[in-house]
PDB file as gemmi writes it, atoms N, CA and C in Angstrom:
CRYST1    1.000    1.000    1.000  90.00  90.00  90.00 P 1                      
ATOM      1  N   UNK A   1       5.013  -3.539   3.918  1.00  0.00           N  
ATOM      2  CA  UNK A   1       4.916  -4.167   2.613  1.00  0.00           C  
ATOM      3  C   UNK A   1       3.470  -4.033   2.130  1.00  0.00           C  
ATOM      4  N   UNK A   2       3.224  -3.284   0.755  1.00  0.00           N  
ATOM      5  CA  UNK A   2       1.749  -3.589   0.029  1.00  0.00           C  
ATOM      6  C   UNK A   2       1.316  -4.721   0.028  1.00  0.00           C  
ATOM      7  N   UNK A   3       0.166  -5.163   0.992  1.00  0.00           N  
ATOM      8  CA  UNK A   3      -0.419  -6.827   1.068  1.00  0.00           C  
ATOM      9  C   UNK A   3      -1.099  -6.829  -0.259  1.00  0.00           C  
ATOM     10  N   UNK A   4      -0.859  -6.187  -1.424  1.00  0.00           N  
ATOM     11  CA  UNK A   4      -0.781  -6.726  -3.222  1.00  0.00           C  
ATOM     12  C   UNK A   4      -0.089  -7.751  -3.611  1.00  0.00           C  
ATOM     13  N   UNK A   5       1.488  -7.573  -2.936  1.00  0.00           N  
ATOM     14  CA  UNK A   5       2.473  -8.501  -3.003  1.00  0.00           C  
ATOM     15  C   UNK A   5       1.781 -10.068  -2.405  1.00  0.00           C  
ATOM     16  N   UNK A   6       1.026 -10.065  -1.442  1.00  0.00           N  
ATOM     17  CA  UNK A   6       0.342 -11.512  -1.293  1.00  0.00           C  
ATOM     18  C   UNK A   6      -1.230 -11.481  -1.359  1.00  0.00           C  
ATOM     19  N   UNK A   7      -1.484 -11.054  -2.324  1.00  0.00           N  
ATOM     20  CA  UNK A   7      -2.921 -11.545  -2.001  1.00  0.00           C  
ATOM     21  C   UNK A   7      -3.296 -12.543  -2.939  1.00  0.00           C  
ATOM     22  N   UNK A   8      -3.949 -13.359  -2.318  1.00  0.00           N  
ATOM     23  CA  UNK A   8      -4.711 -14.481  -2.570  1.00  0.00           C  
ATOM     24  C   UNK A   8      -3.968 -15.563  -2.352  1.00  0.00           C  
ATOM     25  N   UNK A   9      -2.689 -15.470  -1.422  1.00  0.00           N  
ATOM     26  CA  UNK A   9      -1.683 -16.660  -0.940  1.00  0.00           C  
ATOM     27  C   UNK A   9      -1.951 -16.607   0.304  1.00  0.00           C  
ATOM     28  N   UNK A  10      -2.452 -17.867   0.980  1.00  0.00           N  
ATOM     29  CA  UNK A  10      -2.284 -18.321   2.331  1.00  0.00           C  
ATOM     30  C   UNK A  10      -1.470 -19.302   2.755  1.00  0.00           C  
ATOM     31  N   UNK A  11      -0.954 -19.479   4.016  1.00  0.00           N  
ATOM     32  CA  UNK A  11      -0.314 -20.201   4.793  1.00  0.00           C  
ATOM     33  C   UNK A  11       1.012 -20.225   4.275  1.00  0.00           C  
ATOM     34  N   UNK A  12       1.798 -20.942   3.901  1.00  0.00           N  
ATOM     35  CA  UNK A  12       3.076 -21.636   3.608  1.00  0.00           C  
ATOM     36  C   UNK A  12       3.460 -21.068   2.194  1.00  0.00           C  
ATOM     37  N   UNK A  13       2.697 -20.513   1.693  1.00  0.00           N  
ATOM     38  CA  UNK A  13       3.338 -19.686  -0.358  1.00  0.00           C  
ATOM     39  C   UNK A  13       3.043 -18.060  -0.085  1.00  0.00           C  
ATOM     40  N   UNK A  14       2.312 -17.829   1.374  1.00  0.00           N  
ATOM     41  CA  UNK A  14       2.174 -16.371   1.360  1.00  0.00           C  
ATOM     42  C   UNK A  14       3.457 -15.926   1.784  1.00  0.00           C  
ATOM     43  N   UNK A  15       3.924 -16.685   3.253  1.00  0.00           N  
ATOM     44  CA  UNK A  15       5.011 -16.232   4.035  1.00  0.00           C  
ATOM     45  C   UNK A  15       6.143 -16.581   2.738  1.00  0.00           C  
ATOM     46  N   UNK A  16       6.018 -17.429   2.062  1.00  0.00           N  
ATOM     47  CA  UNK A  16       7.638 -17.790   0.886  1.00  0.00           C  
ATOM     48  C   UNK A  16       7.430 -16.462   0.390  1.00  0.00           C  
ATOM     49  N   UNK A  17       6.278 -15.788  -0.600  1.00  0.00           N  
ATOM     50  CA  UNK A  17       6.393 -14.455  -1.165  1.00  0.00           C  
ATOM     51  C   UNK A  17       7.081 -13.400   0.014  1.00  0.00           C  
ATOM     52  N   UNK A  18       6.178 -13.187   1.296  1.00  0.00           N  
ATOM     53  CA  UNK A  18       6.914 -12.563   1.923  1.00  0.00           C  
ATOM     54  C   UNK A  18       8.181 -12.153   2.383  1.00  0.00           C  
ATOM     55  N   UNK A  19       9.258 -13.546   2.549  1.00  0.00           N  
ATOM     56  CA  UNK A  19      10.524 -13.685   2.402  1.00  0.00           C  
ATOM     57  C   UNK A  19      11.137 -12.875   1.338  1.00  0.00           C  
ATOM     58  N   UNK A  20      10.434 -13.388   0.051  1.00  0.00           N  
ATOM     59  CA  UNK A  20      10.990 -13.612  -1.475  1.00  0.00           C  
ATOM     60  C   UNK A  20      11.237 -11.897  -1.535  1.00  0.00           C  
ATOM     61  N   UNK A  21      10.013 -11.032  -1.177  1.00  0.00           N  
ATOM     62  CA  UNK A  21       9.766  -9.895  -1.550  1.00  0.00           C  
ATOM     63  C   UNK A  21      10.563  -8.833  -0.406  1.00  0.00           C  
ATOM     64  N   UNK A  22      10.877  -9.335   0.813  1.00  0.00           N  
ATOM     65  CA  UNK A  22      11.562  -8.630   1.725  1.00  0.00           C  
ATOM     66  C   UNK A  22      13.282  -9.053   0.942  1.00  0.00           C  
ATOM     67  N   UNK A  23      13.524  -9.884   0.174  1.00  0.00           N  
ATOM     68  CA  UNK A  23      15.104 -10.130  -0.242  1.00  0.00           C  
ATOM     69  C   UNK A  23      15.132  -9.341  -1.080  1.00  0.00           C  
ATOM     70  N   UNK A  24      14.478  -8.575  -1.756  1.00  0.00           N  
ATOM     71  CA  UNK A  24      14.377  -7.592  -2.826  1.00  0.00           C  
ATOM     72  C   UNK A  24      14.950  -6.175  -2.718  1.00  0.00           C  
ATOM     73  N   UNK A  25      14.432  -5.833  -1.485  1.00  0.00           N  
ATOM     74  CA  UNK A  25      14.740  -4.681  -0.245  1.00  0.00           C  
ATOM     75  C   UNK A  25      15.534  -3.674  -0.978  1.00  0.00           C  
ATOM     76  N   UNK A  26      16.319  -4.207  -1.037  1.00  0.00           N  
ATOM     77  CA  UNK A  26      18.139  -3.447  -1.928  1.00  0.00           C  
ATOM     78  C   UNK A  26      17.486  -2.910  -2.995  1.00  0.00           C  
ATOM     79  N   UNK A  27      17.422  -4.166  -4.109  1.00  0.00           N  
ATOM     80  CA  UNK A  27      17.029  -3.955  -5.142  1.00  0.00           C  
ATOM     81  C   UNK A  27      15.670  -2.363  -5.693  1.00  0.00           C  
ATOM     82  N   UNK A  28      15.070  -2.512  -4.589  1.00  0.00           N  
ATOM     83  CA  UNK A  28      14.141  -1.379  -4.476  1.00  0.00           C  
ATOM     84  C   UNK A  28      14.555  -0.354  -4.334  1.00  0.00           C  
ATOM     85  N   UNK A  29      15.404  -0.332  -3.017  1.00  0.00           N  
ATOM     86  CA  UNK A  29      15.691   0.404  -2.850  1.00  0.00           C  
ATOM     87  C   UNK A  29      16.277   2.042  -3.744  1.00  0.00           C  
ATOM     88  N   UNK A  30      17.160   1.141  -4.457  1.00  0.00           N  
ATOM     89  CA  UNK A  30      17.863   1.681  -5.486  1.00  0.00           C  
ATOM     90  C   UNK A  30      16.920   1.765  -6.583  1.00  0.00           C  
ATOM     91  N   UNK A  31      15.819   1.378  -6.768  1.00  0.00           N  
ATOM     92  CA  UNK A  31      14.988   1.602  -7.914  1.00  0.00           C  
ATOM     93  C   UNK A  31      14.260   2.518  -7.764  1.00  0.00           C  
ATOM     94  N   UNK A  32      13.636   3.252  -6.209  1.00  0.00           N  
ATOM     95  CA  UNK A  32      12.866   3.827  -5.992  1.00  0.00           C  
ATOM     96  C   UNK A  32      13.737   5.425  -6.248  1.00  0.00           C  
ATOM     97  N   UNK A  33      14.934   5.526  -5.845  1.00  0.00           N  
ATOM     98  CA  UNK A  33      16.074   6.276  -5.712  1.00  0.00           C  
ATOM     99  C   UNK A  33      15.770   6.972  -7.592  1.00  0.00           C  
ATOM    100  N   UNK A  34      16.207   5.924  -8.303  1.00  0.00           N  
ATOM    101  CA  UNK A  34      15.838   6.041 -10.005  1.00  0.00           C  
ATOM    102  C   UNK A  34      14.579   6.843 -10.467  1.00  0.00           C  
ATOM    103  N   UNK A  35      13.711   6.128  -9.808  1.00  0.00           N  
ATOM    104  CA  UNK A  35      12.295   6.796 -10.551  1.00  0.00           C  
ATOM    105  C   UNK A  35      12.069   7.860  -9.273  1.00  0.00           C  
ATOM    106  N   UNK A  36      12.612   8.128  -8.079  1.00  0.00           N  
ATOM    107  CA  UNK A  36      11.994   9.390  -7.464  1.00  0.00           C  
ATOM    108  C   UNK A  36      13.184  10.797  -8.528  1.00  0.00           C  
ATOM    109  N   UNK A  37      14.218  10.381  -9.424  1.00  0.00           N  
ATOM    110  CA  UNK A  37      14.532  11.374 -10.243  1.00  0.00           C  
ATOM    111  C   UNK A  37      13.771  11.744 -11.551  1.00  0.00           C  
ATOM    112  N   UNK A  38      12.781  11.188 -11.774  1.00  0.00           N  
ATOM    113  CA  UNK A  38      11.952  11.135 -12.563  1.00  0.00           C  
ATOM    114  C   UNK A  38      10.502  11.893 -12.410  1.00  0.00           C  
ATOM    115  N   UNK A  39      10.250  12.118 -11.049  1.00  0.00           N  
ATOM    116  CA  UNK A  39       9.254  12.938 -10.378  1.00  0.00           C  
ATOM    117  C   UNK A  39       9.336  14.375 -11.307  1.00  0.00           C  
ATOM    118  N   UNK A  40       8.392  14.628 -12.131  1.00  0.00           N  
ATOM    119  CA  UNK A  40       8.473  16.351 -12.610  1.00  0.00           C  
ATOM    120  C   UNK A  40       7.470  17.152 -11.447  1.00  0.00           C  
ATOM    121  N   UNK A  41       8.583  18.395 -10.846  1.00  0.00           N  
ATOM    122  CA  UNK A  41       7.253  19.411 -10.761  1.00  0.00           C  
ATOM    123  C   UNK A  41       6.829  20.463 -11.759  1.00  0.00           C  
ATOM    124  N   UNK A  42       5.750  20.965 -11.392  1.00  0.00           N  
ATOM    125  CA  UNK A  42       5.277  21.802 -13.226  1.00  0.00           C  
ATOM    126  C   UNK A  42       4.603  22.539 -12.503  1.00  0.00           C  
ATOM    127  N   UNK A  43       4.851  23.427 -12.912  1.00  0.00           N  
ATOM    128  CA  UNK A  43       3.430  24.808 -12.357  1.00  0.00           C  
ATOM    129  C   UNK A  43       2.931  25.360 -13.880  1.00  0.00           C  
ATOM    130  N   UNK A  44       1.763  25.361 -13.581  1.00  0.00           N  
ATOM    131  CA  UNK A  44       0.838  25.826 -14.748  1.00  0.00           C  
ATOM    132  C   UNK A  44       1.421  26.781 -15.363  1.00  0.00           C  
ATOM    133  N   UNK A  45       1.695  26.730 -17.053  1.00  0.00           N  
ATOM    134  CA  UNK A  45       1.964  27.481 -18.142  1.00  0.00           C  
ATOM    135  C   UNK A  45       0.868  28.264 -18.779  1.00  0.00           C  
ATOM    136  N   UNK A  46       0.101  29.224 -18.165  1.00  0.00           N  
ATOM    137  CA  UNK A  46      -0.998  29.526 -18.767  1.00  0.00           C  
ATOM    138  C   UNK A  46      -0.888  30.343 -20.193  1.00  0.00           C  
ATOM    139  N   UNK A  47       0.722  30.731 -20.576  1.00  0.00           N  
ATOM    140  CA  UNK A  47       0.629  31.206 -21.834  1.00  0.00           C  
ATOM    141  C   UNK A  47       0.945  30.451 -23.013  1.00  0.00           C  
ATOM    142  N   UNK A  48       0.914  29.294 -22.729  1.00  0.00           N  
ATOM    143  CA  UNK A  48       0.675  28.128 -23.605  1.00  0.00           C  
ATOM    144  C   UNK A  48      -0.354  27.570 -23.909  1.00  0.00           C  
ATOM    145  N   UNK A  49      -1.137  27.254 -25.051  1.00  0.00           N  
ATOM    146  CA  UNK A  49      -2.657  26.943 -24.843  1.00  0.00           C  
ATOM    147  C   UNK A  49      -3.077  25.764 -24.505  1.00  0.00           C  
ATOM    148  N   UNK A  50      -2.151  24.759 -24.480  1.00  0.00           N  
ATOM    149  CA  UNK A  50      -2.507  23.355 -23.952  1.00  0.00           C  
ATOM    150  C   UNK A  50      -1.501  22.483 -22.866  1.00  0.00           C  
ATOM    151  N   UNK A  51      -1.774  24.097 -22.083  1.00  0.00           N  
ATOM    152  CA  UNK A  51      -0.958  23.794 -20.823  1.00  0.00           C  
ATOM    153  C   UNK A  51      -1.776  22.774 -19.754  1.00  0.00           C  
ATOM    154  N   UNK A  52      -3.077  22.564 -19.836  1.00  0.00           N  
ATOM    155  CA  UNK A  52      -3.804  22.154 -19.218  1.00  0.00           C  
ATOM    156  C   UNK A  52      -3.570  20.617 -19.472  1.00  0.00           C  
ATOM    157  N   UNK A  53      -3.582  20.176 -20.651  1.00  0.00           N  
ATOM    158  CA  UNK A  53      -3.413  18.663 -21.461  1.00  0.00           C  
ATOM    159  C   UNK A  53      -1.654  18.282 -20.541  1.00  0.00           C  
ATOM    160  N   UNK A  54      -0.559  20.074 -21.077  1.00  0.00           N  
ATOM    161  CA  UNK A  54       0.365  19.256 -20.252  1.00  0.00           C  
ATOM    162  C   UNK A  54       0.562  18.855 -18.585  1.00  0.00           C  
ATOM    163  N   UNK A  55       0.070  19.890 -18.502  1.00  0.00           N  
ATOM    164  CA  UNK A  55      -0.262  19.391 -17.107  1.00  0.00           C  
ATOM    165  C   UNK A  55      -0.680  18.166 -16.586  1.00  0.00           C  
ATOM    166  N   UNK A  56      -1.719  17.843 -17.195  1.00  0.00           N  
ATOM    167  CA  UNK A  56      -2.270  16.798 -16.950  1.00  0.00           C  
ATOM    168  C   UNK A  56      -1.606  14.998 -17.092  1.00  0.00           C  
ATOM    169  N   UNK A  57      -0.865  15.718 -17.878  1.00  0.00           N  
ATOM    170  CA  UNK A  57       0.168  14.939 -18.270  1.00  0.00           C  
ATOM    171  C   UNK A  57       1.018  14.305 -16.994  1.00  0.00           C  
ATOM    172  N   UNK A  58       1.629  15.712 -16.636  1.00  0.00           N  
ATOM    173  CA  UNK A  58       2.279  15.272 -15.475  1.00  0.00           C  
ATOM    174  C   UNK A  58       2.072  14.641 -14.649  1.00  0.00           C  
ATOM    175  N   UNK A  59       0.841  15.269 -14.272  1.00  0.00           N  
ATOM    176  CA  UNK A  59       0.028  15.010 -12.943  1.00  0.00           C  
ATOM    177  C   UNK A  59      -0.146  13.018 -13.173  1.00  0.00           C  
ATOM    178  N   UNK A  60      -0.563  13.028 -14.282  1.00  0.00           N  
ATOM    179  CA  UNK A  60      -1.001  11.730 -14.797  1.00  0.00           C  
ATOM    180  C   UNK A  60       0.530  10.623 -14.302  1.00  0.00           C  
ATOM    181  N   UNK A  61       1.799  11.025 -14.743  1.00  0.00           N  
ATOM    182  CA  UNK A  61       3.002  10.791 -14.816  1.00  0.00           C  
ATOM    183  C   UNK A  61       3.399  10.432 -13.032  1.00  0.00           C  
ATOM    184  N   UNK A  62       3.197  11.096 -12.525  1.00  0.00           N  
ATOM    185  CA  UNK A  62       3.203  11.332 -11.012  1.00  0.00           C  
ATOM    186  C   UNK A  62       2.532  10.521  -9.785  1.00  0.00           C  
ATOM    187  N   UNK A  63       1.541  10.693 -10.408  1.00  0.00           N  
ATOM    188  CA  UNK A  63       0.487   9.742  -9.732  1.00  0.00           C  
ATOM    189  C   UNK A  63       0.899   7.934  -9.745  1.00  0.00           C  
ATOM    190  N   UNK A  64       1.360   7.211 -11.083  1.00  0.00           N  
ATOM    191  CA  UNK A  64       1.620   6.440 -11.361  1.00  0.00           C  
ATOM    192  C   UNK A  64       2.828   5.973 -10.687  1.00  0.00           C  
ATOM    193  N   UNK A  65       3.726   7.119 -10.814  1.00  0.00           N  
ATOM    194  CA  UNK A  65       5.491   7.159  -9.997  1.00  0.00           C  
ATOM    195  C   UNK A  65       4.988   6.903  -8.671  1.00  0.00           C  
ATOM    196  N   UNK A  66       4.268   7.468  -7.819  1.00  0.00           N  
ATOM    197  CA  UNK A  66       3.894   8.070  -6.729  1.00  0.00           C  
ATOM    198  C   UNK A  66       3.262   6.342  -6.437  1.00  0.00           C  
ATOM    199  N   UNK A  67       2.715   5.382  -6.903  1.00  0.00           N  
ATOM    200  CA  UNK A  67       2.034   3.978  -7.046  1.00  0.00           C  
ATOM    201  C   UNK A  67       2.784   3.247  -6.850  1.00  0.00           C  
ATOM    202  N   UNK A  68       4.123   3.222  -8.024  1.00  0.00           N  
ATOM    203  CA  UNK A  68       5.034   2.095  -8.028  1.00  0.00           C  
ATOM    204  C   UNK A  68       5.888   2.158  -6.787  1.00  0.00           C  
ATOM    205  N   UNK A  69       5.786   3.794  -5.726  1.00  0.00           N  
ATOM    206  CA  UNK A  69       7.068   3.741  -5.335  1.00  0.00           C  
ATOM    207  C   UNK A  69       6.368   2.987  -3.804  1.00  0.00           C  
ATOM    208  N   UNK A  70       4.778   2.947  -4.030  1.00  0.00           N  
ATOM    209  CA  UNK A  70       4.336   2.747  -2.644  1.00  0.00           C  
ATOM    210  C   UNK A  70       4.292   1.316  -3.122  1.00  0.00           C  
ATOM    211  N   UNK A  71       4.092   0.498  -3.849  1.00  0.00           N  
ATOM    212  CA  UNK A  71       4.126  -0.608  -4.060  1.00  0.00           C  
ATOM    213  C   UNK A  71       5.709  -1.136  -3.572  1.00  0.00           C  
ATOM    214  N   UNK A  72       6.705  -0.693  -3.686  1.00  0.00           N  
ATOM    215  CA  UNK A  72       8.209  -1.339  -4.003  1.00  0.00           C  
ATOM    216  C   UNK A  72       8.402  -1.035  -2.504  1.00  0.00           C  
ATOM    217  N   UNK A  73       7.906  -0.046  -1.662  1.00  0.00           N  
ATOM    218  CA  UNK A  73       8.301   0.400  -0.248  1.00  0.00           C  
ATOM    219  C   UNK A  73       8.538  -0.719   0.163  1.00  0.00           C  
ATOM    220  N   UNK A  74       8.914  -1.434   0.945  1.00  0.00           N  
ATOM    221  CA  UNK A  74       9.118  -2.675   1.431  1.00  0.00           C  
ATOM    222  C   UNK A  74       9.818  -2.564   3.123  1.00  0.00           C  
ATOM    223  N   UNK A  75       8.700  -2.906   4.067  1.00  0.00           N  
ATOM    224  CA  UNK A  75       9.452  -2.715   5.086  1.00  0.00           C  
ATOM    225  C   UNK A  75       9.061  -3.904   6.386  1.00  0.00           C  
ATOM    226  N   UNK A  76       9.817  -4.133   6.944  1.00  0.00           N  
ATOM    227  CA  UNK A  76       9.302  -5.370   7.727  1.00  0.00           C  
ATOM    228  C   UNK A  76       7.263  -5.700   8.509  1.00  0.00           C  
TER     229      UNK A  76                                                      
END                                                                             
């Protein structure tokens, strides 16, 4: 589990998030499933002139996907 999910909770409201966020599990599961179809790969269009912007795009797109999915991972 990303210790994001508790930070700045100690003792007795950290472990409740912990619970709270391991009952989710499923729910992730299947969400991560969603947005890993959303993953673009792209190989550079160099006969396009602002292949670079799209690219970047992606890359930009990816990185973010690539965040939420390590955030939602959820494992004992």
């Amino acid at each position: 589990m990303n210790s994001r999910w508790l930070k700045g909770l100690a003792g007795e409201a950290k472990e409740k998030r912990r619970k709270e966020i391991l009952s989710y599990r499923n729910a992730f599961e299947e969400l991560s499933k969603l947005l890993e179809e959303d993953y673009e790969e792209s190989a550079p269009d160099y006969d396009t002139p602002s292949w670079s912007h799209k690219q970047a795009d992606v890359n930009g797109a990816n990185r973010k996907l690539r965040q939420i999915l390590e955030l939602i991972r959820v494992n004992k």
